[in-house]
N, C-alpha and C positions, 0 to 999 in steps of 0.2 A: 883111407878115410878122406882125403883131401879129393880124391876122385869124388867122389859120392859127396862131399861139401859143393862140390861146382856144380852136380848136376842136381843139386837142391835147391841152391843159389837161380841156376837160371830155369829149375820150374816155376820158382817163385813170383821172377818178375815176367816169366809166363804171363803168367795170372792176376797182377797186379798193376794198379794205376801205374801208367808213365811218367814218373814226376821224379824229379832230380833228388827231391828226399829222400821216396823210394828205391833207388839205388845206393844213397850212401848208408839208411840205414841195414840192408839188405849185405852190401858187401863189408860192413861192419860185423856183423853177424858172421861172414864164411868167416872173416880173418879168424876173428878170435875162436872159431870152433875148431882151430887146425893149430897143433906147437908149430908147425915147421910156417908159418906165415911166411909168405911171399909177397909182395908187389909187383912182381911180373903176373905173378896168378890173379891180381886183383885187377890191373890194368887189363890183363887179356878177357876176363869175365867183362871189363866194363867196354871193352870195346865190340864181343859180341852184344851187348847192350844198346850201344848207341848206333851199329848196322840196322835196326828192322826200324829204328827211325827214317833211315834215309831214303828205303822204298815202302812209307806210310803215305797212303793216298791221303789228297788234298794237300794242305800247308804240312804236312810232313808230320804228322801227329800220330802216332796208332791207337788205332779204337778200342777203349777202354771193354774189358770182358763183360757181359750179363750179369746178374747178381745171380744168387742159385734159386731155384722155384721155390717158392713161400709152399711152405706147410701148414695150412690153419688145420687146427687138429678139430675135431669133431665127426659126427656122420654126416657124407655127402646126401645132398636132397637137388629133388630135380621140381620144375614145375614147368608150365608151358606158356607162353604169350604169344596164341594163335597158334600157329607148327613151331613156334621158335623155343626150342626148351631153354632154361634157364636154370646154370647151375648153381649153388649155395652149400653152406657146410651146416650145419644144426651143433650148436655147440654143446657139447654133454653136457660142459660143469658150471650151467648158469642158464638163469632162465628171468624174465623180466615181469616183475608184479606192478597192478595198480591197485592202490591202496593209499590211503587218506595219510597213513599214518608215517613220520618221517624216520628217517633211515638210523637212527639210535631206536626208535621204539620198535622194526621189523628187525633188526639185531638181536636184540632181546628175545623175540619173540622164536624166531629162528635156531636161538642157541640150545631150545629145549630139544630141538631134533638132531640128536646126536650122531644118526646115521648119514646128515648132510655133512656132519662137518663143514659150515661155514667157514667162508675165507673172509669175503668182504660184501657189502650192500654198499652200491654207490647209484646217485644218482640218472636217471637218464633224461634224453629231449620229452617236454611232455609235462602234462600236470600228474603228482600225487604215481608218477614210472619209474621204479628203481630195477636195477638189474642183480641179484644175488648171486653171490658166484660160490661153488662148491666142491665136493671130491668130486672130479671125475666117471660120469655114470657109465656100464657098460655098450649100452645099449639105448636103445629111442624108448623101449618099452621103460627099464629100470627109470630113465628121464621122466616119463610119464607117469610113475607110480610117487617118486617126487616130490612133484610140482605138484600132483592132488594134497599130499601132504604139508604141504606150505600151505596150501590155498586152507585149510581146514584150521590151521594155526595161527591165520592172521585173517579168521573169520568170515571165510569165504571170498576174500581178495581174487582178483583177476592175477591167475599165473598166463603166460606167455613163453611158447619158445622164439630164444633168439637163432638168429640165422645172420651170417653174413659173407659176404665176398671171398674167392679160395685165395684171393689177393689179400686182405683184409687181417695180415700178420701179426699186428701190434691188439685187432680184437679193442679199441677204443670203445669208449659210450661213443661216438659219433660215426663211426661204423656199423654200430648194431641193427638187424633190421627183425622188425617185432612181428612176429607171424599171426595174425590176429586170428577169431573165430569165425571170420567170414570169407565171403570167395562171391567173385563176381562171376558173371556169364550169360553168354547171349547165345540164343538157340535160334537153332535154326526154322524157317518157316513150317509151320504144323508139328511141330513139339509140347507138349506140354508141360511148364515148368512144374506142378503140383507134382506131374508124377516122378517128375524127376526129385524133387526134396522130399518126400517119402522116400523114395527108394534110398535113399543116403541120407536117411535119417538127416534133413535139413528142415527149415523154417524159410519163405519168404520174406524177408524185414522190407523189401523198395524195389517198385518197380521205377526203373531209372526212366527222369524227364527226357534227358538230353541223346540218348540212344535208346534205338527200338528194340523189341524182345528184348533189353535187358534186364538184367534182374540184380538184387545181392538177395543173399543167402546166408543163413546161421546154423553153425553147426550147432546139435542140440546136444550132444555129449557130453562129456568131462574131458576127453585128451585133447593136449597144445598142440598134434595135427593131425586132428579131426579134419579142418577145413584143407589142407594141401593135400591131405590122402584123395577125399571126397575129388577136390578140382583134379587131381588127376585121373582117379577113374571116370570123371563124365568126359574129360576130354580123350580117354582112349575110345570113349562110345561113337566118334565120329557126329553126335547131333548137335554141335556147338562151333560158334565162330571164334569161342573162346571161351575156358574155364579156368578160371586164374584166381588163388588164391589173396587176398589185401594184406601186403606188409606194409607195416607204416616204417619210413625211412626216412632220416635226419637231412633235410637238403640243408645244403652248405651256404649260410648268411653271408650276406655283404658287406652289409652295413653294419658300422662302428664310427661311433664318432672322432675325428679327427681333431677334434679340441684339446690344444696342448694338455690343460691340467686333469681332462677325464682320466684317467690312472688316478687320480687319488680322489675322484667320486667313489667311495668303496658305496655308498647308498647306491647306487645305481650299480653296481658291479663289481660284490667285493671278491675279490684271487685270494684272500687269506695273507696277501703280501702288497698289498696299495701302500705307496710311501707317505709320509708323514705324520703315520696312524700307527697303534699298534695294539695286538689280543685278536685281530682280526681269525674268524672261523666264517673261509669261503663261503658264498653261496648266502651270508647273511646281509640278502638286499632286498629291491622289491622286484627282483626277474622281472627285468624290464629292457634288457639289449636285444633282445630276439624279437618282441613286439613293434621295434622302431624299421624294420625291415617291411611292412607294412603299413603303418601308422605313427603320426607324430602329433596326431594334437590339431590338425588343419582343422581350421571352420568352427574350432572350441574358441570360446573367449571365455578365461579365467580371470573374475576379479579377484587384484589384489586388496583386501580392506585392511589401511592398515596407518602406518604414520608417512605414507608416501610412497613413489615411485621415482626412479631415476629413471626416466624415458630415455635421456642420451645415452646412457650406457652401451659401452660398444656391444655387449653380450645378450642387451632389453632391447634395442632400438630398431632392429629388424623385425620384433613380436609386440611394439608396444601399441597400442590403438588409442594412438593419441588426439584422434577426432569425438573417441566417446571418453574419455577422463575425466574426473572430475576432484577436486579438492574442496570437499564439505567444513572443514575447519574453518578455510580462510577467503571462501566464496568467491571460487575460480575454477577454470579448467585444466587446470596444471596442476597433476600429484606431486609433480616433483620436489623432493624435501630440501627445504630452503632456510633450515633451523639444526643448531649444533644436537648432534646424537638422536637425529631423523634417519640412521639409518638398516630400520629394521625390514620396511616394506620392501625396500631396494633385496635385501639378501632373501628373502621369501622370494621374493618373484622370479630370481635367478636361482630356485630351488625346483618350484613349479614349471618352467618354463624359458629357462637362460634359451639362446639361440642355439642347436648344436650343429655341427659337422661343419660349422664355418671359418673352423681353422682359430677360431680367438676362444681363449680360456676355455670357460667349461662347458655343460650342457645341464639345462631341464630335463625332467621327468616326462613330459611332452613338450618337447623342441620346434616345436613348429603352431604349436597356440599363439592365440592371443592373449597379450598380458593389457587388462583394462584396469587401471590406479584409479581405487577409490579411498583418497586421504580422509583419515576420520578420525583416528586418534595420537595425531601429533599434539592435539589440546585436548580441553575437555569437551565434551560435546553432550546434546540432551537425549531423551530417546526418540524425540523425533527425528534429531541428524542421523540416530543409529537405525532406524526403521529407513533414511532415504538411503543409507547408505545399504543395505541388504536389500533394497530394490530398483538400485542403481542397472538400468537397463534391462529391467526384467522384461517386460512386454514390449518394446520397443520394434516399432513398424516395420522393420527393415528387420529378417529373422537374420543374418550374419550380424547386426550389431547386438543383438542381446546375450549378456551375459550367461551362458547353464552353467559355472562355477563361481562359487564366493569362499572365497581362502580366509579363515580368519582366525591369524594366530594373537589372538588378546582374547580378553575375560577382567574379572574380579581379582583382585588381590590373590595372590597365593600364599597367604603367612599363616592357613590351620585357626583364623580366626572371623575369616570373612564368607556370611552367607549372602550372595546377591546375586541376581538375574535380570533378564530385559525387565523394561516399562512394556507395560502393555501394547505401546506401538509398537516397539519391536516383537512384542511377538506377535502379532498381528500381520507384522510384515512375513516374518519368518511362514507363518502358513498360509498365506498371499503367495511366497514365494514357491512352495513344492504343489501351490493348488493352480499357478496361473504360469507360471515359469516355463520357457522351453514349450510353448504353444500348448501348455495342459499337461503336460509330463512331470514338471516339476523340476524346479533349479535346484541345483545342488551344493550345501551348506556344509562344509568342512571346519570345524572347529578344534582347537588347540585340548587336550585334556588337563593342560596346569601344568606345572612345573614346584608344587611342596612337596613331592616326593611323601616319605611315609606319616608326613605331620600334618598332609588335607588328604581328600578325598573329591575327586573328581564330581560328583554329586552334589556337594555343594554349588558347584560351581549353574546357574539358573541357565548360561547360554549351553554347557557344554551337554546337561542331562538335557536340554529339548529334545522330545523326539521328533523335532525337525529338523537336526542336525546331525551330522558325524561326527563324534568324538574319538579325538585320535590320541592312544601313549606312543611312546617313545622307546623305544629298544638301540640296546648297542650293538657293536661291533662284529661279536659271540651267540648275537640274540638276545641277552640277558637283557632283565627290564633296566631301562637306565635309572639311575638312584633320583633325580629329581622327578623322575615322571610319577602321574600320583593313579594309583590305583581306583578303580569305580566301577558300579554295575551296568555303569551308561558306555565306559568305552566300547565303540564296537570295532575299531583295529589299532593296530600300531604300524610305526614305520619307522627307519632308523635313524637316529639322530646320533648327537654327541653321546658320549661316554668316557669311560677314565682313561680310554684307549686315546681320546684323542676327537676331532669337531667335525663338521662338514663344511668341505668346501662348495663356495658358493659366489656369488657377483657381491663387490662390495663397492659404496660410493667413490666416484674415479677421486682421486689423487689423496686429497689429505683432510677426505671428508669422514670417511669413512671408518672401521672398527679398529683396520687395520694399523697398528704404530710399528716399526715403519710403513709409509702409506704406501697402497695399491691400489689398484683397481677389481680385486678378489680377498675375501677374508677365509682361511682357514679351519676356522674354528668357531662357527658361527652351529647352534644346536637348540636343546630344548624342543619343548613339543611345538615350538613355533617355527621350526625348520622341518619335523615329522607333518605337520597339518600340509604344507604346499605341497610336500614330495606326494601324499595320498590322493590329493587334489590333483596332482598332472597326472598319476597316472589313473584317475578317472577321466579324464580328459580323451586318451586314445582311449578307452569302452566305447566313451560316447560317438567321437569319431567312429569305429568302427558297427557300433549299433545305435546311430541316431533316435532310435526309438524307441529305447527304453525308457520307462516312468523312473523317476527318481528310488521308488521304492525298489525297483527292480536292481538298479544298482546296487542298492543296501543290501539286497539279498546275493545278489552275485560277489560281491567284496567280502560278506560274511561266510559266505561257502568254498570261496577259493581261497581262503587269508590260508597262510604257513603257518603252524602250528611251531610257532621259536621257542626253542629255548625248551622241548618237549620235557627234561627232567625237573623242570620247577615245578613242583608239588600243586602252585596254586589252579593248574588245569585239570576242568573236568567234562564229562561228556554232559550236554541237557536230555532233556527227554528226546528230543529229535535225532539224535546223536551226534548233536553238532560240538565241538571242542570249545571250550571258553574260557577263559582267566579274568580274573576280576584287575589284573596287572596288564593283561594283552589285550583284551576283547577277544575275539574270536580268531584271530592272530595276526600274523605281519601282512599287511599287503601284499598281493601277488598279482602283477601287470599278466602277464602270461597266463595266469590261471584263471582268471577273470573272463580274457577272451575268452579261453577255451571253454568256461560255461557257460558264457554270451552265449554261444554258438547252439548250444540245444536247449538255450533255457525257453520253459514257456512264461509269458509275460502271469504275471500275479492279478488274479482279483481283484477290482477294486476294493476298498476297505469295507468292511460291512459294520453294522451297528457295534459300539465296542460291550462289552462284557463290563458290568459291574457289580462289587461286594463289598465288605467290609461293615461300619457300626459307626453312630454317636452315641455315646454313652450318656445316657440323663444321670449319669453319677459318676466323675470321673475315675477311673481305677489308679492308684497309687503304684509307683514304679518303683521295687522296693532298690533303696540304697546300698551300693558297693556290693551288685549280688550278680553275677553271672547269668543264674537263672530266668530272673527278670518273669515279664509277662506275656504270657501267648496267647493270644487271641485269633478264632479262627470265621472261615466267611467259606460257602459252599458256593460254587458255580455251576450252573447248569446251564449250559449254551449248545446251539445244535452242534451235533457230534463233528463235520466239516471243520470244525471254527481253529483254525491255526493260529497262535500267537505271532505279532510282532512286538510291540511294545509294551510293558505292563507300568502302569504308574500307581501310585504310592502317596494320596493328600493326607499331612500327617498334620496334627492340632495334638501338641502337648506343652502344657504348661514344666516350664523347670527354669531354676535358674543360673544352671550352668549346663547349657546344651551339650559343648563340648563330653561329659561326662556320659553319653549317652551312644550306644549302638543298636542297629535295627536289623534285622533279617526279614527276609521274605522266603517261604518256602511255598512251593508249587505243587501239585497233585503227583507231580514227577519225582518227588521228593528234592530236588533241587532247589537252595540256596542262594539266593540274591543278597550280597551282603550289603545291604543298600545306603545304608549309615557307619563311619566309623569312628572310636574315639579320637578327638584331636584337642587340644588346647584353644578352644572358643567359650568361653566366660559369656557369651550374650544370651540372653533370655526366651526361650522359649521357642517352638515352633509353632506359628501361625499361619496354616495353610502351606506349609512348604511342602513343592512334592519333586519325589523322588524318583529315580526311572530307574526300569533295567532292561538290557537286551539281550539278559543272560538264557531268556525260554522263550527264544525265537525258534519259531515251527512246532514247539511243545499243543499238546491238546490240553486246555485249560481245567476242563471240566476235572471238578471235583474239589477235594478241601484244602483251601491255601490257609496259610498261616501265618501271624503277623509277630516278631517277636521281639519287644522291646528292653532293653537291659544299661540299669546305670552299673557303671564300672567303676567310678570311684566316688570316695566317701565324703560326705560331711555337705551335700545338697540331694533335697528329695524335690520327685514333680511328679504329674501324674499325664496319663492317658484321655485325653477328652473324643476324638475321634480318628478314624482313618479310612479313608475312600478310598479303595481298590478299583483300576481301570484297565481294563483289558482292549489293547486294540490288535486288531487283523483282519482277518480275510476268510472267507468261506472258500476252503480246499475245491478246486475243481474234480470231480472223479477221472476225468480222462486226462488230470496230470500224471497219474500213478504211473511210473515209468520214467520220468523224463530226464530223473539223475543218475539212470544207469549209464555205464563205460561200457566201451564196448572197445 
């Protein structure tokens, strides 16, 4: 036995690293697997040990052994690039779907196919790409029958096979490489492509600018490889300089910012474990670290409107555009706040826009904008000051100096008893600003959704329903709507702020100005929709950077189409008629920096507005709204507009007499049958609606036409009022026919 211990012993360290551990813990091992122990036996084992050191080439080291050949399990696949094949393994037990819907609702959906036996749906690179992972298939074929079956369960979804490297051991989401339905190739002189994609049942989609005879091509079937079968049989036909099938593959990022406190921006980048927070549920940010790899915000100027700017801030001072500043309070050009508990503008704008990768504190949402301080409400100001200050640098001769964002986390009282909106100048400026803005494209208005939580309603609020702004809620941690943010038919996204988890860090006034007690130069816990509005704003900032010419509206549509659907088990979401997801808590959901691009990218620009749509009644007799009664009164208004006519915004002029408004909620229903909850009760005792109108963005891309429905109901008892009228407005765009198509994946 002690024979066969020795020669276990030295296969062992055979095979194993040379390291002085390794042998003690190695002939700790022989000793005690032998009664008769020796120290002669152990000294002579160790001195054949330390011989193959002493003729180990170089400084005397012996070269550590190979590791053994990685095994990734699935079926091998081959493809060609030019004569160079290229080998891959096809994984049986997972395959990668695009699909709108987030990875708790394809779960669900998934678990009804008992024959997959689902493991896990986890995220991949990519807007709306999850990869599914399952039993084990026998074969490409059984993989193939599948994947049809999914794609049928999650209503026609793009399935994909994955493929990756036979190195590719561990199988990560950043290894995976997604086998798409296309396949490039360039033929050779006098070939004909047509005939070639008939014969393999193909499609031409592009013939390629930048090389001749090329082409891409769409497989037209149902199997995930359709397109690698096909490129390899035309590349066995010799008529090609290359038939190569498209996988899309995760390149490896560089960029990350280097700013001590980024670890605990979980808003930018939450791991499910950023320190000084806690409830965190990864991934609940605005996927915005992958977009800064290309884009930062350069040649954006973001205003900040607000009770000032700290221009010196070591984290503001590289991004501040302190040549166009302005301080409208106190009639100067210095935002800098210079009055106790002026320090809200300063944490906004190190939200929007802090310096990143500069090695100090934190980073913005676009790190490399300009942050342009427009002080406004450190006092009280009229709506003239508030109309100069929404067109602070708007047309301004020199196109780098003007502003294309206005941050602006203020509004009206939030105590569920205050109705109020701009003066007429300001809203004159407000559509001055998306009609003249940005050379005619239109400036971009980001506004705060309130902070009463479930005792206002967003709607109230005149600046936040304009439909020349963006109304932003607030989400935590988890997703979850946070408790102060106030629900509305006007928010059109959210973005993550404070929660019970804990605040967002951000730049705070340097030394012992600021929120901080003990003082800093960063505050922690700094949230409210007035920290969600700037993080929404910066990351429109890289779009805009990245697609200079988008109209304002185009953004709104792109923000709306790629927002994250958070927090997907909250009941309050639902599809509109377009099929677009919406909560009267989220808007159309969390911002997505990433997903945004990615529909930049093939979006077609939008219509101009065309004439709006209108309906509704003045009653020469007011109707009585009966008291304490659920049912209330409905009243309905037909639209008949040409059949193109897609919604964006729908408003709401309501004239009713009562004398405790508060007591009072309103619905709007759509031809779609969809639900605008546009009014809701809160504790406001003031009298009467006088022309007050109401917005919602909840039947955006809906077709109008047909019978909307207005539905008024007092909820509590002991005050009656009545209905005198209500003007329905429908604004949009006449559909172009040759858009049809343009928000398919591919």
């Amino acid at each position: 036995m002690n024979g066969s211990n020795s020669i276990l012993f030295l296969e062992k360290v055979r095979y194993n690293a040379m390291s002085v551990s390794s042998y003690h813990v190695e002939a700790h091992a022989c000793a005690c697997a032998s009664k008769r122990f020796s120290w002669k036996r152990v000294a002579g084992a160790a001195l054949l040990l330390v011989m193959p050191l002493l003729w180990a080439p170089g400084l005397g080291y012996a070269q550590s052994p190979k590791p053994p050949k990685v095994v990734v399990p699935g079926a091998p696949v081959t493809y060609y690039d030019g004569e160079r094949p290229i080998e891959l393994v096809a994984a049986l037990d997972e395959v990668a779907i695009e699909t709108v819907d987030d990875s708790a609702s394809v779960t669900e959906k998934v678990s009804k196919l008992p024959q997959l036996k689902v493991q896990a749906v986890e995220k991949l690179s990519g807007k709306n790409t999850q990869r599914v992972r399952f039993t084990q298939q026998p074969d490409r074929r059984s993989l193939e029958d599948r994947a049809r079956e999914l794609a049928a369960s999650l209503g026609g979804a793009k399935v994909n096979a994955l493929l990756y490297a036979p190195t590719a051991a561990k199988r990560s989401p950043e290894q995976a490489q997604i086998l798409t339905r296309r396949l490039a190739v360039k033929v050779k002189p006098g070939v004909d492509i047509d005939q070639i994609a008939r014969i393999n049942n193909l499609r031409v989609v592009e013939k390629v600018s930048y090389s001749p005879d090329t082409y891409i091509l769409e497989a037209k079937g149902d199997g995930i490889f359709d397109a690698l079968d096909a490129a390899n049989t035309i590349h066995s036909w010799g008529i090609t300089e290359f038939a190569t099938p498209l996988i899309r593959k995760q390149q490896q990022k560089k960029f990350s910012p280097n700013d001590p406190l980024y670890s605990r921006q979980w808003h930018l980048k939450n791991t499910g474990s950023n320190p000084g927070v806690s409830g965190l549920v990864a991934g609940n940010d605005v996927n915005v670290e992958s977009v800064w790899d290309s884009y930062l915000g350069t040649g954006i100027n973001i205003a900040i409107v607000d009770d000032g700017l700290q221009v010196a801030h070591p984290d503001l001072a590289p991004n501040a555009r302190t040549d166009i500043d302005i301080d409208i309070n106190y009639g100067d050009d210095d935002p800098s706040p210079d009055v106790s508990g002026d320090n809200h503008g300063t944490a906004c704008a190190g939200v929007a826009a802090a310096r990143g990768n500069n090695a100090v504190g934190v980073s913005g949402a676009a790190p490399q904008a300009g942050l342009v301080g427009v002080r406004l409400i450190s006092a009280a100001a009229t709506d003239s000051q508030e109309a100069q200050g929404l067109t602070h640098q708007l047309t301004a001769a020199n196109p780098a100096d003007r502003v294309s964002i206005y941050s602006n986390s203020w509004g009206p009282a939030d105590d569920g008893a205050t109705l109020e909106g701009p003066g007429p100048l300001a809203r004159a400026a407000l559509q001055n600003g998306v009609t003249n803005g940005r050379g005619g494209l239109g400036a971009l208005y980001f506004w705060a959704g309130g902070n009463g939580g479930t005792s206002d309603n967003s709607n109230y609020d005149g600046y936040a329903n304009s439909r020349y702004t963006i109304a932003v809620a607030a989400s935590g941690g988890a997703g979850e709507q946070s408790s102060y943010s106030e629900s509305g038919a006007n928010i059109v996204v959210n973005a993550p702020s404070s929660y019970s988890g804990g605040g967002i860090t951000t730049v705070d006034r340097t030394g012992s100005d600021g929120y901080e007690d003990p003082p800093g130069d960063y505050t922690y816990s700094f949230g409210g929709t007035s920290s969600a509005t700037p993080l929404a704003a910066g990351c429109a900032a890289l779009l805009l950077q990245a697609y200079p010419s988008l109209s304002w509206r185009d953004v709104l549509d792109i923000l709306i189409r790629s927002a994250t659907k958070n927090s997907p088990s909250d009941t309050s979401w639902f599809n509109n008629g377009a099929g677009l997801h919406f909560s009267h808590k989220f808007g159309f959901g969390r911002v997505n920096a990433a997903g945004a691009l990615s529909i930049a990218a093939t979006h077609t620009p939008l219509p101009p507005e065309t004439t709006p749509l209108t309906g509704g009644e003045t009653l020469s007799t007011p109707i009585t709204i009966p008291d304490n009664n659920a049912t209330g009164i409905t009243r309905t208004t037909t639209i008949s507009g040409p059949a193109n006519f897609k919604v964006e915004y729908v408003a709401v002029d309501v004239v009713i007499t009562h004398p405790y408004r508060g007591d009072l909620e309103m619905t709007l229903t759509a031809p779609s049958g969809v639900n605008s909850k546009i009014a809701t009760t809160r504790s406001d005792s003031g009298d009467d609606y006088n022309h007050w109108v109401f917005t919602s963005v909840a039947h955006w891309g809906e077709n109008p036409n047909g019978v909307w429905s207005f539905k008024v109901a007092d909820r509590y008892a002991g005050d009656v009022g009545s209905l005198s009228s209500w003007t329905l407005t429908i604004y949009g765009h006449l559909e172009n026919p040759a858009a049809v198509g343009d928000w398919m994946l591919y």
